[in-house]
C-alpha positions as CSV (number, residue, x, y, z in Angstrom):
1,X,0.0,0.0,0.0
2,X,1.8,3.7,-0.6
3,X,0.9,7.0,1.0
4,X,-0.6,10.0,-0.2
5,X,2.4,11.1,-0.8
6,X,3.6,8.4,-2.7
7,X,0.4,8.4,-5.0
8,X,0.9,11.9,-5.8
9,X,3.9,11.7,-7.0
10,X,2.6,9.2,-9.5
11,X,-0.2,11.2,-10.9
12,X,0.1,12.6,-14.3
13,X,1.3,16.1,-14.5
14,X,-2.3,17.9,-15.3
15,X,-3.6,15.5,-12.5
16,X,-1.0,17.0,-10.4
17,X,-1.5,20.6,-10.7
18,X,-5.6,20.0,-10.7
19,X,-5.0,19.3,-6.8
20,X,-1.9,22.1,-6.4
21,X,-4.8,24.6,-8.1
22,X,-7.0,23.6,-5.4
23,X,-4.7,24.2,-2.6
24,X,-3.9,27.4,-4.0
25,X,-7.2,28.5,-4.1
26,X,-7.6,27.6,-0.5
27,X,-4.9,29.8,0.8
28,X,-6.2,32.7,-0.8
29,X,-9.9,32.0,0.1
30,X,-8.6,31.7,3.4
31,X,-6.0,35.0,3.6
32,X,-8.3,37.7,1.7
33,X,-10.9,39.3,3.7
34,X,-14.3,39.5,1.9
35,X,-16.8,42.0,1.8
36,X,-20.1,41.4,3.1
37,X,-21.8,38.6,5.0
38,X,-23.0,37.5,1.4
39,X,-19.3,36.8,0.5
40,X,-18.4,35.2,3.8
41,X,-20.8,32.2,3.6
42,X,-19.9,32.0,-0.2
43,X,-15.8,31.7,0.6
44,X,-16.5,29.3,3.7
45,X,-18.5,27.2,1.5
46,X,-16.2,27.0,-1.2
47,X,-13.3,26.3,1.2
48,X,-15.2,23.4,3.1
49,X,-15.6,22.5,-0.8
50,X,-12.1,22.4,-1.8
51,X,-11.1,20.5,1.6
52,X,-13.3,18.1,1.0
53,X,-12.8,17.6,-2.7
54,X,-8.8,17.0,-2.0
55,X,-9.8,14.4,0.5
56,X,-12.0,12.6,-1.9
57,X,-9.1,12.5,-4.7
58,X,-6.0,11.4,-2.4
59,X,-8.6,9.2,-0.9
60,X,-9.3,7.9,-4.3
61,X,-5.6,7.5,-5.1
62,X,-5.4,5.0,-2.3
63,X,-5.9,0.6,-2.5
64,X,-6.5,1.6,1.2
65,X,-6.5,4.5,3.9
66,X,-3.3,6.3,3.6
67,X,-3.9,8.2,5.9
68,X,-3.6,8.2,9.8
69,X,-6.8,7.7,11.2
70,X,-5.7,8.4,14.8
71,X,-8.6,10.3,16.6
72,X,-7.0,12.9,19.3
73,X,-8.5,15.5,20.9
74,X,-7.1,18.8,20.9
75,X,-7.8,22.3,22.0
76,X,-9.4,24.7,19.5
77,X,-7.2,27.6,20.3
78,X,-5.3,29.1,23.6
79,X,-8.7,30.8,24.2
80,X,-10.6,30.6,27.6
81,X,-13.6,32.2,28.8
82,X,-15.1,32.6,32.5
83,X,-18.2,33.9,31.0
84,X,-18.9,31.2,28.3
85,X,-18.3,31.8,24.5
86,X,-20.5,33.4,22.6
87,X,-23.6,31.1,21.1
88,X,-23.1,31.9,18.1
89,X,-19.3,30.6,18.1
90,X,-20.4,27.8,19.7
91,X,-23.1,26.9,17.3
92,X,-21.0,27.9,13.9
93,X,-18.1,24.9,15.7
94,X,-20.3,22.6,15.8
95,X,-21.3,22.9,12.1
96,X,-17.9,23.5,10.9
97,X,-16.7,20.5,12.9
98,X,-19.7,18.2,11.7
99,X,-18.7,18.9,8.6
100,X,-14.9,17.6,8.8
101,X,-15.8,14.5,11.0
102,X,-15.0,15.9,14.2
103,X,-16.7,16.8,17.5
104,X,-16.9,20.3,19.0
105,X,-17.3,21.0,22.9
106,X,-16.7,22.8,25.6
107,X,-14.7,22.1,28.8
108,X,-15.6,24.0,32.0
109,X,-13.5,23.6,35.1
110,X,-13.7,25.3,38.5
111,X,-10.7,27.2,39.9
112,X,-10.3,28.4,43.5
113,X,-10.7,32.6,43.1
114,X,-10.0,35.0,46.0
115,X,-13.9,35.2,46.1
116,X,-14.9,32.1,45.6
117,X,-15.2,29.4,42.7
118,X,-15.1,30.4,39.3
119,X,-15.3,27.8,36.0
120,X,-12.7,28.6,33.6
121,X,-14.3,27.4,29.7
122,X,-12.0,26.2,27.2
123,X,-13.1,24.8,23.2
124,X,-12.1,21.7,22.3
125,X,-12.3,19.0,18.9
126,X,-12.2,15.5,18.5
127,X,-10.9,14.1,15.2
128,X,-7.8,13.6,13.2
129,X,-4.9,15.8,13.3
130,X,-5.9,17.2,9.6
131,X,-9.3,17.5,10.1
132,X,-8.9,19.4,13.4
133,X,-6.8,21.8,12.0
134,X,-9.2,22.0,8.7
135,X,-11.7,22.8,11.6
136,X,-9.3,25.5,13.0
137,X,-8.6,27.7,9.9
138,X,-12.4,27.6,8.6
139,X,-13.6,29.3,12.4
140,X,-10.5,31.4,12.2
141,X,-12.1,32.7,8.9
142,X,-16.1,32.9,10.0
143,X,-15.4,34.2,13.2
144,X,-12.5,37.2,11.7
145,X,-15.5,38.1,9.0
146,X,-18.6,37.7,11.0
147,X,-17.1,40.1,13.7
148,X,-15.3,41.8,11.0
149,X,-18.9,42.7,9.4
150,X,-21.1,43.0,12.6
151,X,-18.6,46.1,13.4
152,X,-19.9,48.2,10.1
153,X,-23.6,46.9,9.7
154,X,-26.0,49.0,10.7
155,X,-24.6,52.2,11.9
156,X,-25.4,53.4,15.3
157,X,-27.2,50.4,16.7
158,X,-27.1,49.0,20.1
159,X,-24.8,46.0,21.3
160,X,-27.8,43.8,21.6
161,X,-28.5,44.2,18.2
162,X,-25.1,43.9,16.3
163,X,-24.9,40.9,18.5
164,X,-28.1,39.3,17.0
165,X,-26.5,40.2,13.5
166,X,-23.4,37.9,14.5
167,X,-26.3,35.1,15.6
168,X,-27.7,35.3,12.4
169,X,-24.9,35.5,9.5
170,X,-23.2,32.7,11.8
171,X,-26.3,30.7,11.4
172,X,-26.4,31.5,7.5
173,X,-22.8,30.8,6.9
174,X,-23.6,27.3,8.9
175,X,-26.2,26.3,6.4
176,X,-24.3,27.6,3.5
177,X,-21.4,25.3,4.4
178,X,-23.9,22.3,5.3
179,X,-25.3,23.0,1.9
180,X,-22.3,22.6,0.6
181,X,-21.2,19.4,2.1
182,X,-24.4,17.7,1.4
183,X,-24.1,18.8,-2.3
184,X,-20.7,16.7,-2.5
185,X,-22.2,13.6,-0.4
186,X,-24.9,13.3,-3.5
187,X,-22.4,14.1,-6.0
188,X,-20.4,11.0,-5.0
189,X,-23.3,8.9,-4.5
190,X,-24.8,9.6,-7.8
191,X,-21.6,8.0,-9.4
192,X,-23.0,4.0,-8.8
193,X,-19.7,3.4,-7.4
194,X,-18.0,2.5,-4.5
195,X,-16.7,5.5,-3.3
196,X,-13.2,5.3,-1.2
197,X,-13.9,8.7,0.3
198,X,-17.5,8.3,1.5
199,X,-16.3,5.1,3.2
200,X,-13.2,7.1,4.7
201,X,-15.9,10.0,6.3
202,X,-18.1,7.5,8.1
203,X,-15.0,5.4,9.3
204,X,-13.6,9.2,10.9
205,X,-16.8,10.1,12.2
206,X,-17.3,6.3,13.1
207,X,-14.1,7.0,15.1
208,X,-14.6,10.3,16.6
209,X,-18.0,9.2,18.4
210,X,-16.1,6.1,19.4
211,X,-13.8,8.3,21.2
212,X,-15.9,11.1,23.0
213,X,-18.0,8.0,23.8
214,X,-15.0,6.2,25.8
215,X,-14.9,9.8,27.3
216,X,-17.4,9.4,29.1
217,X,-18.8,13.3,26.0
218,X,-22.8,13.6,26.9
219,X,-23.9,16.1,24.2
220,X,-26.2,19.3,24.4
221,X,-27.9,21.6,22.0
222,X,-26.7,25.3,22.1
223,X,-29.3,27.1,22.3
224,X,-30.0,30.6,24.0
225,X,-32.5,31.8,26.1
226,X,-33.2,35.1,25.3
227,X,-35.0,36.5,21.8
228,X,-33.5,38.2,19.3
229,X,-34.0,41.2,17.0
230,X,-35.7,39.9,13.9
231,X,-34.1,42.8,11.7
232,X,-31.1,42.0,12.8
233,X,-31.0,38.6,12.7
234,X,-32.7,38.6,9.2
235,X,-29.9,40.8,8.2
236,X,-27.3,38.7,9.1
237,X,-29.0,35.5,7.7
238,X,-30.4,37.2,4.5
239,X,-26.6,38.1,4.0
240,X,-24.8,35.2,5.0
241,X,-27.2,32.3,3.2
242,X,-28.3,34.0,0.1
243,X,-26.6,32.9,-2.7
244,X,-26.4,29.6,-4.4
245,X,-23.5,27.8,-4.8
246,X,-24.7,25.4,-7.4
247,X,-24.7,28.3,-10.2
248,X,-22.5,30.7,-8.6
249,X,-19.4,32.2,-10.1
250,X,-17.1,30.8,-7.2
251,X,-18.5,27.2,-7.6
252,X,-17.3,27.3,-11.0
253,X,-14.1,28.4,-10.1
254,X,-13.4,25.5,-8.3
255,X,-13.6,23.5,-11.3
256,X,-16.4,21.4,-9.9
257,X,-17.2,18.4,-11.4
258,X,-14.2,17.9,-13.3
């Protein structure tokens, strides 16, 4: 059996460059800021996308998994929170994570304080090394844009309400990138084949629930208990979910189906 590495080498020269094209693509998705919520969802999409669609082919490449299926868990970042994160982070992690066969959660732990106890929260991921830190750079992304574009939308408007804004372009972004996903799930069952990669996701996420389930992970919806500002929320959803990848410019780019 040869490695990933091993298989690319053997690919044919346009082959080769197909997958170098993708990667490129990625890193500039990933490094340019966007403009509106609009374009957030739509570059988060198309980077789940071209994650995704370079696991598939190196997955294809392969007479069997070349790659290390080892699940770990790992912290998200060096962040920590006595307050709680925001639900909105919370809720656009566990989407993003879904999406890469990994599981999202939250560790609290209490810490002796002059007055009292406090509970120190930290993020945390389940899942291969690579997937994890596919995880990583796509809520890097959301979270620099969403807060990015909370900061200029709507002029003068309370806290409350450029908060809501957040809730909703993080929840539009989430479906956008679900969207997404799904979309390449059918696109590689509609193929009547056995598909290498398909197999591969349900082993990792197969192996990820495995884990937090030896861990003793319970799991919890995210939800909040307070109502939102439906203009606001609107906005930010309206402008994070509009578009549609499936005849969109950026889809194209990609060099999707072929």
């Amino acid at each position: 059996m040869e490695n990933s590495s091993t298989a690319f080498a053997e690919l044919s020269q346009d082959d080769r460059q197909r997958l170098l094209d993708k990667l490129a693509k990625l890193k500039a998705l990933s490094s340019c800021p966007t403009g509106n919520a609009n374009e957030t969802a739509t570059a988060a999409a198309a980077m789940a996308r071209i994650m995704l669609e370079y696991e598939i082919e190196m997955a294809e490449l392969e007479d069997g998994p070349g790659e290390d299926l080892s699940v770990l868990k790992e912290a998200l970042d060096e962040e920590d929170s006595y307050r709680g994160f925001p639900v909105w982070q919370t809720s656009l992690l566990t989407c993003l994570a879904q999406v890469h066969h990994c599981i999202a959660y939250n560790r609290s732990e209490a810490e002796f304080w002059t007055t009292g106890i406090r509970y120190r929260n930290t993020r945390h991921l389940i899942g291969t090394g690579k997937d994890i830190e596919n995880v990583r750079q796509l809520f890097r992304f959301c979270v620099f844009e969403i807060e990015r574009l909370s900061r200029s939308w709507g002029g003068a408007v309370t806290q409350k309400r450029r908060n809501d804004f957040k809730v909703g372009a993080g929840r539009g972004v989430s479906d956008q990138v679900m969207r997404e996903r799904d979309r390449i799930v059918q696109e590689q069952k509609q193929r009547n084949l056995p598909s290498r990669a398909l197999q591969l996701f349900d082993r990792k996420e197969q192996a990820s629930s495995e884990f937090a389930r030896k861990m003793g992970l319970g799991y919890r919806t995210c939800s909040s208990s307070r109502g939102v500002y439906a203009d606001a929320y609107g906005a930010g959803y309206q402008a994070g979910s509009q578009l549609d990848l499936s005849n969109s410019a950026p889809r194209k780019a990609l060099g999707a189906g072929g």
